[in-house]
C-alpha positions as CSV (number, residue, x, y, z in Angstrom):
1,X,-11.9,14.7,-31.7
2,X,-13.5,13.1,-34.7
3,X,-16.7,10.9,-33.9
4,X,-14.8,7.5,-34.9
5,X,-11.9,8.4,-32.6
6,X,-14.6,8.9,-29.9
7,X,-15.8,5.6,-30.5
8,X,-12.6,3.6,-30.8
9,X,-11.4,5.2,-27.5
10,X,-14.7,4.1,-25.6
11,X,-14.6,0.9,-27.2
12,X,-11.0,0.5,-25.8
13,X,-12.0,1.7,-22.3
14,X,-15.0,-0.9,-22.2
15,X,-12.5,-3.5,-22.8
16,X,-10.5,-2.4,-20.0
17,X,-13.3,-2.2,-17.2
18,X,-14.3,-5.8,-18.7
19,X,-10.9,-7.1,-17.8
20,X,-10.9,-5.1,-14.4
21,X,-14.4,-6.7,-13.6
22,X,-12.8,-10.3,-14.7
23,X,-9.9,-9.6,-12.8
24,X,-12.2,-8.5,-9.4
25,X,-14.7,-11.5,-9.6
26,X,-11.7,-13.9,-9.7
27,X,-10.6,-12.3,-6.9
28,X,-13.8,-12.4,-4.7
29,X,-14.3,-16.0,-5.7
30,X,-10.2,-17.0,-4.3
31,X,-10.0,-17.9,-8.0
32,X,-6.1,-17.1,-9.8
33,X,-6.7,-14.0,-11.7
34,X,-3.1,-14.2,-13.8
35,X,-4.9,-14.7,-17.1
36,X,-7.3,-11.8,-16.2
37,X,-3.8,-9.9,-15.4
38,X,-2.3,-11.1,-18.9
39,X,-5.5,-9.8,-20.7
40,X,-5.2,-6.9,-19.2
41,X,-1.4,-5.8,-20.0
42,X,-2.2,-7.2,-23.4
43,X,-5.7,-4.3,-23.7
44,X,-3.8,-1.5,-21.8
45,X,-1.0,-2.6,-25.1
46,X,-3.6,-2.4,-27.8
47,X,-5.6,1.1,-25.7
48,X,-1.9,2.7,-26.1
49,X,-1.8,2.3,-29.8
50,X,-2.6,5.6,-30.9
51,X,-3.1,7.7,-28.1
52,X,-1.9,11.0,-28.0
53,X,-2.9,12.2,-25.1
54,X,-0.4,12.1,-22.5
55,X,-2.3,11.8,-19.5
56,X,-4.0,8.8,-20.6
57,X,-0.8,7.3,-21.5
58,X,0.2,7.8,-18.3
59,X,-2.5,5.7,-16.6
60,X,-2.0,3.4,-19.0
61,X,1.8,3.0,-18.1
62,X,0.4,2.7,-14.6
63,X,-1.9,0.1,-15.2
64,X,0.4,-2.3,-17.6
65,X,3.3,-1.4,-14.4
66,X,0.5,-2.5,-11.8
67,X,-0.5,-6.1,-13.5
68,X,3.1,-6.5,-14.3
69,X,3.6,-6.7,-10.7
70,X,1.1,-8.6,-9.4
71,X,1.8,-11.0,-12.3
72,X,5.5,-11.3,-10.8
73,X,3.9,-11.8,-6.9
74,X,1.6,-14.4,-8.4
75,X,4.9,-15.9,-9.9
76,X,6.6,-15.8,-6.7
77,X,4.3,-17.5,-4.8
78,X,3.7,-20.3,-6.8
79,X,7.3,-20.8,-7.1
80,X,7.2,-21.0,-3.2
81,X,4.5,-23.1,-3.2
């Protein structure tokens, strides 16, 4: 793994755990944490852009599959509301 590559892929992961910590505080504050979900699914989209490594792409796959459905819970409860 080339130095750059390194640096990309920690870049990537630090927007990731940004996102997660966003996504927590809204959570301990009672706050709606969709956005924090959409930025999420949208930095899990950009960390999958070349990644060859297959185990990685398979947390990814879990993580964009996660926010997807708490997006769609958030959905339905607002529609209920």
């Amino acid at each position: 793994v080339c130095s750059s590559d390194l640096r990309r892929a920690v870049r990537r992961a630090g927007r990731l755990l940004d996102v997660l910590d966003e996504m927590k505080m809204a959570m301990l504050e009672g706050r709606d944490g969709a956005a924090a979900l959409q930025r999420l699914s949208k930095a899990v989209r950009e960390a999958r852009d070349g990644t060859d490594d297959e185990r990685l792409e398979g947390v990814l796959n879990e993580v964009d599959t996660r926010a997807a459905v708490e997006l769609a819970k958030a959905e339905m409860s607002r529609l209920a509301a």
